[in-house]
C-alpha positions as MATLAB code, in Angstrom:
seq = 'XXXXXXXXXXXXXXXXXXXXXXXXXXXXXXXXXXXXXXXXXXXXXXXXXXXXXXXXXXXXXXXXXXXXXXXXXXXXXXXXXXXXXXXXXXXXXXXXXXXXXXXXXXXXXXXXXXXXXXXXXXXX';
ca = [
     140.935  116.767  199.792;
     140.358  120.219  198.948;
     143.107  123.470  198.416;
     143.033  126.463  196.459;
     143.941  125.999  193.096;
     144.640  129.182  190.766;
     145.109  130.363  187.366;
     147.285  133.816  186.819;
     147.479  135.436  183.695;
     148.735  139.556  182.787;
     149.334  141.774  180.059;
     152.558  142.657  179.595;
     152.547  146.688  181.153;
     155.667  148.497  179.705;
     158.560  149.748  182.082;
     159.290  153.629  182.395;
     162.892  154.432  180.346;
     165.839  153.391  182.308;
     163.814  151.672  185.009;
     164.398  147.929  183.773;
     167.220  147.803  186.418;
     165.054  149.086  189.312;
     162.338  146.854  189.029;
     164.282  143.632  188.803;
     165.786  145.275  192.212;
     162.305  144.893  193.302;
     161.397  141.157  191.698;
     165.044  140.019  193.621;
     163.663  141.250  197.041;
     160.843  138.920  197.214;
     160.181  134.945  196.921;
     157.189  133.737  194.703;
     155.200  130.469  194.573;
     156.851  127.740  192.273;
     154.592  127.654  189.757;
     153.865  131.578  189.457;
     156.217  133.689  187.557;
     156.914  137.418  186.955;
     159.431  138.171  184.701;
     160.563  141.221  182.343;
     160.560  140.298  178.588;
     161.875  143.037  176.296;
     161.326  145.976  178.871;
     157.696  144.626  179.510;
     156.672  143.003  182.843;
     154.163  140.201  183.233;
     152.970  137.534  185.746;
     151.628  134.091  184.765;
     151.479  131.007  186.456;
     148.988  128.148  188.194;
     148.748  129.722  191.498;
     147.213  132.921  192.979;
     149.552  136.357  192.923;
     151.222  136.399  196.231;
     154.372  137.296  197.157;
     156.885  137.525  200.449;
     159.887  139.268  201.159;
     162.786  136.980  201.121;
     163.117  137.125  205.065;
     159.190  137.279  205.109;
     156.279  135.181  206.302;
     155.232  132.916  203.027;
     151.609  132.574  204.917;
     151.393  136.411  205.360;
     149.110  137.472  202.023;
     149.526  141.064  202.985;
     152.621  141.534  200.987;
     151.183  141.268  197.413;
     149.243  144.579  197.369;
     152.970  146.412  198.652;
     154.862  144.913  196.493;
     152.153  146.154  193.627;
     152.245  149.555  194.908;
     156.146  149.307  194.860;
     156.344  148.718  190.947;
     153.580  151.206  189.547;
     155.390  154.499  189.385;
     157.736  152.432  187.206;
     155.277  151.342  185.102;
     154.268  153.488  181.802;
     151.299  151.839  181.166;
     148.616  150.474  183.043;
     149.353  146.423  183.960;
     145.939  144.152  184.041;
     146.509  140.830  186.541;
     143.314  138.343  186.485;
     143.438  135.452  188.781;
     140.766  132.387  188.915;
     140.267  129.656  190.866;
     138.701  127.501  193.114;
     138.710  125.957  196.704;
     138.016  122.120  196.569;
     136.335  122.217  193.008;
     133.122  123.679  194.793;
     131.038  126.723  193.667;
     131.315  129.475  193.447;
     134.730  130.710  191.663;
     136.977  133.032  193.190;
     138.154  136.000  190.660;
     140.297  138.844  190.878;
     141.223  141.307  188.472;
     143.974  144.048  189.581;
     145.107  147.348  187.784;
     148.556  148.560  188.504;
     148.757  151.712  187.358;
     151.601  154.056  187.117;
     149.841  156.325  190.071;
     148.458  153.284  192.135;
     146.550  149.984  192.241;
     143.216  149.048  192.139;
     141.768  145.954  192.833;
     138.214  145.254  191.818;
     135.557  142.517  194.171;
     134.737  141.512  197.188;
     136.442  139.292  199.353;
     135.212  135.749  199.058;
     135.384  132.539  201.386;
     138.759  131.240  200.017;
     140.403  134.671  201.470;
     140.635  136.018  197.504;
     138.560  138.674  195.778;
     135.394  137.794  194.516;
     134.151  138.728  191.258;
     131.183  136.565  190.931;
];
């Protein structure tokens, strides 16, 4: 039986001064996977989790991918610092591994690959 199966891991990217608030604004208006987390620790946000980053708003699609590099684009004029996202996983434990690494800066997002078979970036 084969599936996706994905590793998330960030740094934590400071929050602008007095922006806490409207980013968790943003976190409430969309529903994650249940084993992938974002969360604001000490006016730091980071994402972690075993699945890939995706997101939906709450009266979204949870099949419709499209909403992860919005919601992104949403949260980096909040951000102070740049935020660093890799993701790596797999699609039936076969070769090759797919890899993503995102920067979400405060003017913008850039993701670096390719896209590979299992619909992710591709690194490798």
């Amino acid at each position: 039986m084969s599936g996706f199966e994905g590793v998330t891991a960030s740094s934590r990217a400071r929050i602008k001064e007095g922006k806490v608030e409207e980013v968790k604004k943003i976190l409430d208006k969309y529903d994650f996977p249940c084993r992938l987390y974002c969360k604001i620790y000490d006016g730091c946000i980071t994402i972690f989790g075993e699945d890939f980053p995706y997101f939906w708003p709450k009266d979204g699609d949870p099949d419709d991918f499209d909403y992860f590099e919005e919601f992104l684009e949403e949260l980096s004029p909040l951000l102070s610092e740049n935020w660093i996202i890799h993701t790596i996983g797999h699609d039936g434990c076969q070769f090759p591994l797919t890899a993503i690494e995102i920067e979400v800066t405060p003017d913008g997002v850039n993701l670096r690959g390719s896209l590979g078979a299992s619909g992710c970036r591709t690194l490798l």
